[in-house]
Steps between C-alpha positions, in 0.01 A plus 500: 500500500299824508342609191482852344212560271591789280275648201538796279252646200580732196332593250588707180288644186168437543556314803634807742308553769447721803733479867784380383817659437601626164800421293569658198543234226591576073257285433189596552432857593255442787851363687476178722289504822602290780344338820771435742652536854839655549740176578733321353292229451235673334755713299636218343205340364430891358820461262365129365181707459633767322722299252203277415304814385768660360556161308127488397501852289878403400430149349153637339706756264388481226175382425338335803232804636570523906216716669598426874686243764457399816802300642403347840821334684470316793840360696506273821840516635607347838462740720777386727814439273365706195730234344207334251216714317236335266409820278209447251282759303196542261476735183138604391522687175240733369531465126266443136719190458414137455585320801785336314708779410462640896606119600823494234580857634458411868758205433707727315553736859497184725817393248676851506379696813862584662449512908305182489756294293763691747292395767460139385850421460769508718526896736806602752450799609736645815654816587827606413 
């Protein structure tokens, strides 16, 4: 079974950066950058990228001070039958907080963020 390594970086607030695509984003006015080829592959670990940040400003209102993210998601998927994908990611936070309240927030996005819990259960997707 052949392997497919995939990897994709974003980064939000504080933690934009330079060469990477720009998407807008309400919450935080610098928008989200993002490091990323142009395939499905890579696409699709972009949207569990996305909802995690959008999930880390959302679950910090109110009262938990986020600066900046960086989401990092890396997928290997079997490059063959594209029919089993192990997607994982990391969340660095730049933020005055104890490292408690950016742990309890972190499991508060693992526990809500939509396209991963989509992605972890059950999917059928097919043309019509």
């Amino acid at each position: 079974m052949a392997e497919l390594h995939v990897e994709v970086v974003l980064g939000a607030g504080s933690r934009t950066f330079t060469g990477g695509a720009l998407l807008d984003h309400g919450w935080s006015d610098e928008g989200i950058t993002v490091d990323a080829e142009p395939t499905g592959a890579h696409q699709l670990l972009v949207s569990v990228g996305c909802c995690v940040v959008n999930d880390v400003y959302r679950e910090a209102q109110p009262g938990v001070q986020v600066d900046g993210v960086t989401v990092r998601v890396s997928g290997e998927l079997d490059a063959e039958s594209w029919a089993r994908a192990e997607i994982t990611y990391e969340v660095d936070i730049d933020s005055p907080e104890d490292e408690d309240v950016i742990a309890r927030l972190l499991a508060q996005v693992e526990a809500v963020a939509e396209i991963p819990r989509v992605l972890q259960g059950e999917v059928t997707v097919g043309r019509r």
